[in-house]
C-alpha positions in Angstrom: -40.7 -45.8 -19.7 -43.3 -45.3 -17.1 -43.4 -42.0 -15.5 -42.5 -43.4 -11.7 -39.5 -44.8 -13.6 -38.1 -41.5 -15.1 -39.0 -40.2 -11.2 -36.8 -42.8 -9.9 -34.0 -42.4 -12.1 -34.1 -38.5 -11.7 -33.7 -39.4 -7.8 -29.9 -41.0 -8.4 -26.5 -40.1 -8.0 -24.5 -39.0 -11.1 -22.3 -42.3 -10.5 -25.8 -44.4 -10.8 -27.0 -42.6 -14.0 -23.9 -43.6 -15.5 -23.4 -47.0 -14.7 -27.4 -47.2 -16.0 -26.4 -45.9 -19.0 -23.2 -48.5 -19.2 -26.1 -51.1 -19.4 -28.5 -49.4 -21.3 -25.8 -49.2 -24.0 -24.8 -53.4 -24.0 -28.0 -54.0 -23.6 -28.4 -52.0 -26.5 -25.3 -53.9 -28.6 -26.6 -57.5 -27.6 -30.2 -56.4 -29.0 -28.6 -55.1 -32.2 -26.3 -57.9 -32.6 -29.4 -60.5 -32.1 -31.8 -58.7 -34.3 -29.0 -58.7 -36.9 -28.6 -62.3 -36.7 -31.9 -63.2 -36.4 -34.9 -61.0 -36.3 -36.0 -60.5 -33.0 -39.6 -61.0 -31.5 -40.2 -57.4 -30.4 -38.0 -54.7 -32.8 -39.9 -52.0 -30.4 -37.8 -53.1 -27.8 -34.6 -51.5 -29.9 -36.4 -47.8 -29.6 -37.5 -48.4 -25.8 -33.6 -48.9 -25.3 -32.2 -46.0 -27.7 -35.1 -43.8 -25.8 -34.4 -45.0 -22.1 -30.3 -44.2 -23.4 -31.6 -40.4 -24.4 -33.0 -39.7 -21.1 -30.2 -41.3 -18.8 -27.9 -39.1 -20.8 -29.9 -35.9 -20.3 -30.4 -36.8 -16.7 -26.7 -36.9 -16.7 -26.1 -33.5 -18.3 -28.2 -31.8 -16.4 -26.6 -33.5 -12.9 -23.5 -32.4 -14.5 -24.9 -28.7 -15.0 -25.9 -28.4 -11.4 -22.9 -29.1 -10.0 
């Protein structure tokens, strides 16, 4: 994730972060279940996801700290 991105997300509401995260994670799932089925073209993509999952969840903890 680019830098501008992890600006952008640190920018939203609490509400945004986690409906992010409720996509990060099926997103997440579908990967997993495809590359489980068959492998898929870019496993890297799996970390990128579990990573991007990790921040929105520490964006969200520390939102939740603030308040």
């Amino acid at each position: 994730m680019k830098t501008n991105e992890k600006e952008a997300l640190k920018q939203k509401t609490l509400a945004e972060l986690n409906e992010a995260l409720g996509k990060a994670k099926e997103k997440k799932f579908n990967l997993l279940f495809k590359h489980s089925t068959t492998p898929i073209a870019n496993p890297m993509e799996i970390r990128a996801v579990r990573r991007e999952i990790a921040l929105l969840q520490t964006l969200i903890n520390q939102k939740k700290e603030q308040n």
